[in-house]
Each structure stands twice: as structure tokens, then as C-alpha cells.
C-alpha positions in Angstrom: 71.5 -57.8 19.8 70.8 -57.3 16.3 72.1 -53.7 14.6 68.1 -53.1 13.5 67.7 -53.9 17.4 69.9 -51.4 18.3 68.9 -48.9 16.4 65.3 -49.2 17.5 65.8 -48.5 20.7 68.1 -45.7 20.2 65.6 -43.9 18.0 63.1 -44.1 20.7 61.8 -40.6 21.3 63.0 -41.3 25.5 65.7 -42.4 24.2 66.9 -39.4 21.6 66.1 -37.3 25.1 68.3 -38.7 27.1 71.2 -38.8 24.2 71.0 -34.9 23.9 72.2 -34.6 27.6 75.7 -34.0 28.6 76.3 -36.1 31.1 76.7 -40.3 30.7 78.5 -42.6 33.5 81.2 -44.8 32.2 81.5 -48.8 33.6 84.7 -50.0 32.8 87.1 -52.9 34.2 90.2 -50.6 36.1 93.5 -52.0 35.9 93.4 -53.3 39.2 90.6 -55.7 37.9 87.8 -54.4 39.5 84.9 -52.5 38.7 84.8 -48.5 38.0 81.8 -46.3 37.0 83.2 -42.6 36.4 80.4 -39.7 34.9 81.4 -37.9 31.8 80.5 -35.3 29.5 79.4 -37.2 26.0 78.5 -36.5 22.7 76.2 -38.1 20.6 77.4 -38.1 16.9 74.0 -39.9 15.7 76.0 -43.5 15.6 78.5 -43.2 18.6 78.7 -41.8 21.6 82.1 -39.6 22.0 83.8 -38.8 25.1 87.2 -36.9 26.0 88.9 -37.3 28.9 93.2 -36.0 29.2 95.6 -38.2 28.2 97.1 -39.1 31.3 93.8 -39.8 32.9 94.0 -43.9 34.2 90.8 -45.0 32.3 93.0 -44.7 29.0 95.1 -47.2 30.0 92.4 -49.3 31.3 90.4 -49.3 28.8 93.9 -50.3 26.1 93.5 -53.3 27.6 89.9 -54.2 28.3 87.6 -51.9 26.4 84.5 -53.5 26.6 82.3 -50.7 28.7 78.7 -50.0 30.1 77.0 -46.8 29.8 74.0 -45.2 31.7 72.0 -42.1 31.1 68.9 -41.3 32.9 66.9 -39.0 34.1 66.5 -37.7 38.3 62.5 -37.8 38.2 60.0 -40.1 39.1 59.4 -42.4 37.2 63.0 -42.1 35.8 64.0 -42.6 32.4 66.8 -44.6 32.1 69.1 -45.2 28.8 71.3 -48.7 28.9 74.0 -49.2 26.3 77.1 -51.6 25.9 79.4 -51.4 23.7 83.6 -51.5 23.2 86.3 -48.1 23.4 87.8 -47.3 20.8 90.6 -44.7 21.9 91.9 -41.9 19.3 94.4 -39.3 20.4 94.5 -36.2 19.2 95.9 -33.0 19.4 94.3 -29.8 20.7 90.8 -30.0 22.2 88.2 -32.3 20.4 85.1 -30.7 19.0 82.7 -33.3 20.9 84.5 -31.9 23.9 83.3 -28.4 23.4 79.7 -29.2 22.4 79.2 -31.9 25.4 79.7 -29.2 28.0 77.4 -27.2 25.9 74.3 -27.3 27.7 75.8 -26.5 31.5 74.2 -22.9 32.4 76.9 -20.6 31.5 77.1 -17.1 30.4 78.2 -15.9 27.2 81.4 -14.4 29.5 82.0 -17.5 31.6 81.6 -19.9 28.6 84.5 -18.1 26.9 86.5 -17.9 29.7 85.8 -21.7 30.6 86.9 -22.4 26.8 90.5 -20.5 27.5 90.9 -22.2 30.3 90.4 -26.0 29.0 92.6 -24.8 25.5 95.4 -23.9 27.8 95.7 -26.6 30.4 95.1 -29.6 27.5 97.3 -29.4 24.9 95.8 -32.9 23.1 93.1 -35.5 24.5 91.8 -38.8 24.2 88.8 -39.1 22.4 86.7 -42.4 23.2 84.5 -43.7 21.5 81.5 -46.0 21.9 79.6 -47.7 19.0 76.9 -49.6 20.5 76.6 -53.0 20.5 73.3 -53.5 23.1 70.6 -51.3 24.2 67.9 -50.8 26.2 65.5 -47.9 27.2 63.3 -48.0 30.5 60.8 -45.3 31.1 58.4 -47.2 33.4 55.1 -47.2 30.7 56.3 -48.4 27.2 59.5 -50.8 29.0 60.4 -52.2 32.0 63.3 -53.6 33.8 63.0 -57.6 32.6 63.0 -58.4 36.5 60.2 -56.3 36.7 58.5 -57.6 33.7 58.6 -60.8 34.9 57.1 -60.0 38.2 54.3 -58.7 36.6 54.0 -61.3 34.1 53.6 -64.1 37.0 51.0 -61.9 38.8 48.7 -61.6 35.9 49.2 -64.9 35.3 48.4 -65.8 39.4 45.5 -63.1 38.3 44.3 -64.4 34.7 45.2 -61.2 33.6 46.6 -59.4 30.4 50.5 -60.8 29.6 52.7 -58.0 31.0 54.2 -55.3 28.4 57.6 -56.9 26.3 61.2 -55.9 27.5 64.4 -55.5 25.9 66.3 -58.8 26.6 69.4 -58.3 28.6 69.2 -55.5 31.3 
């Protein structure tokens, strides 16, 4: 997918939505070889999304040696709106508690009181974290009226064309 691609899709207005939530799920290959989707808190930095996770946490290791990874962020209405992106990890430790940490649990219903006390807590049980970070290399947006899933698409592509009807709305390649 082409960078202009890319960045078409993830300046979508759907799509900027669903990038100001906190809450992504992570596909990566485990070390075992097989498949693992884990949610986590994310941060979208306007180019990358950002997530932290502890530094003994097994998805670090993982994802050192196979960091290619799948990302979904939707919505739990109907119709959902559903955010696709793939792209590879890059892992950067660092000491103390990342900023993107912080602002990705920022929009969980807390009070002033239990915000700060949530903060003391995570300061003194980590005392570094991995930060990982996702540059996207494919994307798609579905919101069931401007895109479609391309199965779907095509379904309704070969009934209007059963029909003699209009050719079915254009989806991103690849979902």
C-alpha cells in the first residue's frame, strides 16, 4: 500500500475517531509460533501508534523476533466502525513510565482522586517499560456506508450485476 494510501485512510474522519480511543488489540506471532491477539491501551502520536506494556511481559520477546503485527480498533455499535492497520514493532526501552502510557489511559472514567492515585500506583510498580511502536504500513477503514469488507463488496458487486444494477461502492484492497 502506497504511503499517500495510507494516509488517506487514516485521515478519514471514522478513522481519526477510532484513533482517539484508548483501547487497540494487538495480533502478533507468540513464541510458540502461533497466533495471539492481546487489547492494549495505545496512543496515537499523528504517524504511529504507541503502546507500553512491562518489560518482562512475553510479547517483548515475541515480537524481537517476529515484529510484524495486526491492529484493530472498532467500535461496539451497529453498524460498527472498524479501523484495520498492519504494520512492524519497533521496541524502545525506557526508563520510568512513558508519556504515551499516561495519556492512553486517559480517557477511562476516573476522578480527579482516583486518577492520581492510579498514577502512584503504575510509577511505583514499573520502574522502566517497553514502548512499541507501530508505523503503519496498510490500512483500511470499514463503517458499513462509505467502505465495506472486500468480501462483502464483492457480494454486492455480483448481485447488481445478476440485477443490472449500479457497480457496488470501492474497497480498500486487502482486508
Amino acid at each position: 500500500m502506497r504511503p499517500s494510501e495510507i494516509t488517506e485512510v487514516l485521515n478519514h474522519p471514522v478513522s481519526q475517531e477510532l484513533l482517539a480511543r484508548d483501547l487497540t488489540r494487538l495480533a502478533y506471532t507468540a513464541k510458540d509460533g502461533t497466533p495471539r491477539v492481546v487489547p492494549i491501551g495505545f496512543f496515537w502520536n499523528g504517524s504511529e501508534v504507541v503502546m507500553c506494556t512491562a518489560k518482562n511481559a512475553p510479547k517483548v520477546a515475541a515480537l524481537r523476533d517476529a515484529p510484524a503485527v495486526a491492529l484493530t480498533i472498532d467500535t461496539e455499535v451497529h453498524p460498527p466502525k472498524i479501523l484495520l492497520v498492519r504494520g512492524r514493532a519497533e521496541l524502545d526501552v525506557v526508563e520510568g513510565i512513558p508519556e504515551e502510557f499516561l495519556q492512553s489511559n486517559g480517557a477511562y472514567t476516573m476522578t480527579p482522586e482516583q486518577r492520581l492515585k492510579w498514577e502512584a500506583e503504575v510509577r511505583s510498580l514499573y520502574d522502566g517499560m517497553v514502548r512499541i511502536v507501530v508505523a503503519p504500513t496498510w490500512a483500511k477503514m470499514i463503517d458499513f456506508e462509505t467502505t465495506l469488507p472486500s468480501a462483502v463488496e464483492e457480494l454486492v458487486r455480483e448481485r447488481g450485476e445478476r440485477q443490472g444494477g449500479p457497480p457496488a461502492r470501492r474497497s480498500q484492497a486487502g482486508d
